[in-house]
Legacy VTK file of the C-alpha trace (Angstrom):
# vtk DataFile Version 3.0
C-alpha trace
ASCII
DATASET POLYDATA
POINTS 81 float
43.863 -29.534 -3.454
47.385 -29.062 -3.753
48.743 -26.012 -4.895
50.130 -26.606 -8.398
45.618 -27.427 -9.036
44.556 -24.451 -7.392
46.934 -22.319 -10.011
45.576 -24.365 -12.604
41.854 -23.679 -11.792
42.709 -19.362 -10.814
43.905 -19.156 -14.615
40.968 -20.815 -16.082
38.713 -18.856 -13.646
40.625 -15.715 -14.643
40.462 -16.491 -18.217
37.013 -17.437 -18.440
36.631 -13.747 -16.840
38.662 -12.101 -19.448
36.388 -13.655 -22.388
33.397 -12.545 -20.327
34.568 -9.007 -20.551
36.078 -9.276 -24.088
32.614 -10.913 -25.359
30.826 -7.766 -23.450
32.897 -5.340 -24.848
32.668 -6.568 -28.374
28.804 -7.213 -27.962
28.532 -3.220 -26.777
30.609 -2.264 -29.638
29.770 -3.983 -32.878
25.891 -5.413 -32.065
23.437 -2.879 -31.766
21.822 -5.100 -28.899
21.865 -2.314 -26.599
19.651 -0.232 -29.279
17.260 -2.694 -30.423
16.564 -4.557 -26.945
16.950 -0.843 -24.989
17.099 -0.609 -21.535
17.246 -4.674 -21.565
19.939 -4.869 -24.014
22.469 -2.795 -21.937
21.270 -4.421 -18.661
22.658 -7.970 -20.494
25.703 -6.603 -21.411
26.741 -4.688 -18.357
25.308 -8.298 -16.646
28.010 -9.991 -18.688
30.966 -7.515 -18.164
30.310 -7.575 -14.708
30.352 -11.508 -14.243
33.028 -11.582 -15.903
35.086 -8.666 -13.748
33.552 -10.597 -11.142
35.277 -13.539 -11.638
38.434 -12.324 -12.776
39.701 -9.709 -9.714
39.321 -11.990 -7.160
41.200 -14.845 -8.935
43.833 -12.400 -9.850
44.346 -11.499 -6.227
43.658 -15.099 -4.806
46.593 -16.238 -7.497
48.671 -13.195 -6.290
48.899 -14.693 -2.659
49.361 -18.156 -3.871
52.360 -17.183 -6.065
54.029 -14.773 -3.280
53.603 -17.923 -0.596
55.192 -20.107 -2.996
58.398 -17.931 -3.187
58.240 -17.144 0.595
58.543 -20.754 0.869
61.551 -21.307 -1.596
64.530 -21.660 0.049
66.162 -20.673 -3.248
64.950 -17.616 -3.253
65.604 -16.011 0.698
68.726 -14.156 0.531
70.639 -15.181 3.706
72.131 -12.643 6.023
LINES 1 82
81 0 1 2 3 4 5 6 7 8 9 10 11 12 13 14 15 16 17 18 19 20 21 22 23 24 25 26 27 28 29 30 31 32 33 34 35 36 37 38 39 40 41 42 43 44 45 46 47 48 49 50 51 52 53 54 55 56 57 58 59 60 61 62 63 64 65 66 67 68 69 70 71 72 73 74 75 76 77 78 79 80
């Protein structure tokens, strides 16, 4: 895969991760899932907030290292000395 796909497919990772988290959050905040199901409830939505922090660290990270290699490799950005 060349590079400019693997940044494509870290952001949808990482944004797929973000709604994962969002949808958790809002589910633990304005359903009363955790409540009615109990201990089963809160065991779905910690499952879903932690899928989704799951997937979005490591793309974060994986995306950091891509971008900083890309600039390393730039010749238009090394300074000359």
């Amino acid at each position: 895969m060349t590079q400019q796909s693997w940044k494509y497919v870290l952001y949808s990772v990482m944004t797929l991760g973000l709604m994962l988290v969002i949808g958790g959050v809002g589910l633990a905040m304005f359903t009363d899932i955790s409540v009615s199901m109990g201990v089963q409830g809160v065991q779905i939505i910690a499952g879903i907030i932690g899928l989704g922090l799951l997937l979005l660290v490591p793309s974060k990270i994986m995306l950091t290292l891509i971008l900083m290699k890309a600039s390393s490799n730039d010749p238009k950005t090394t300074k000359e000395k």
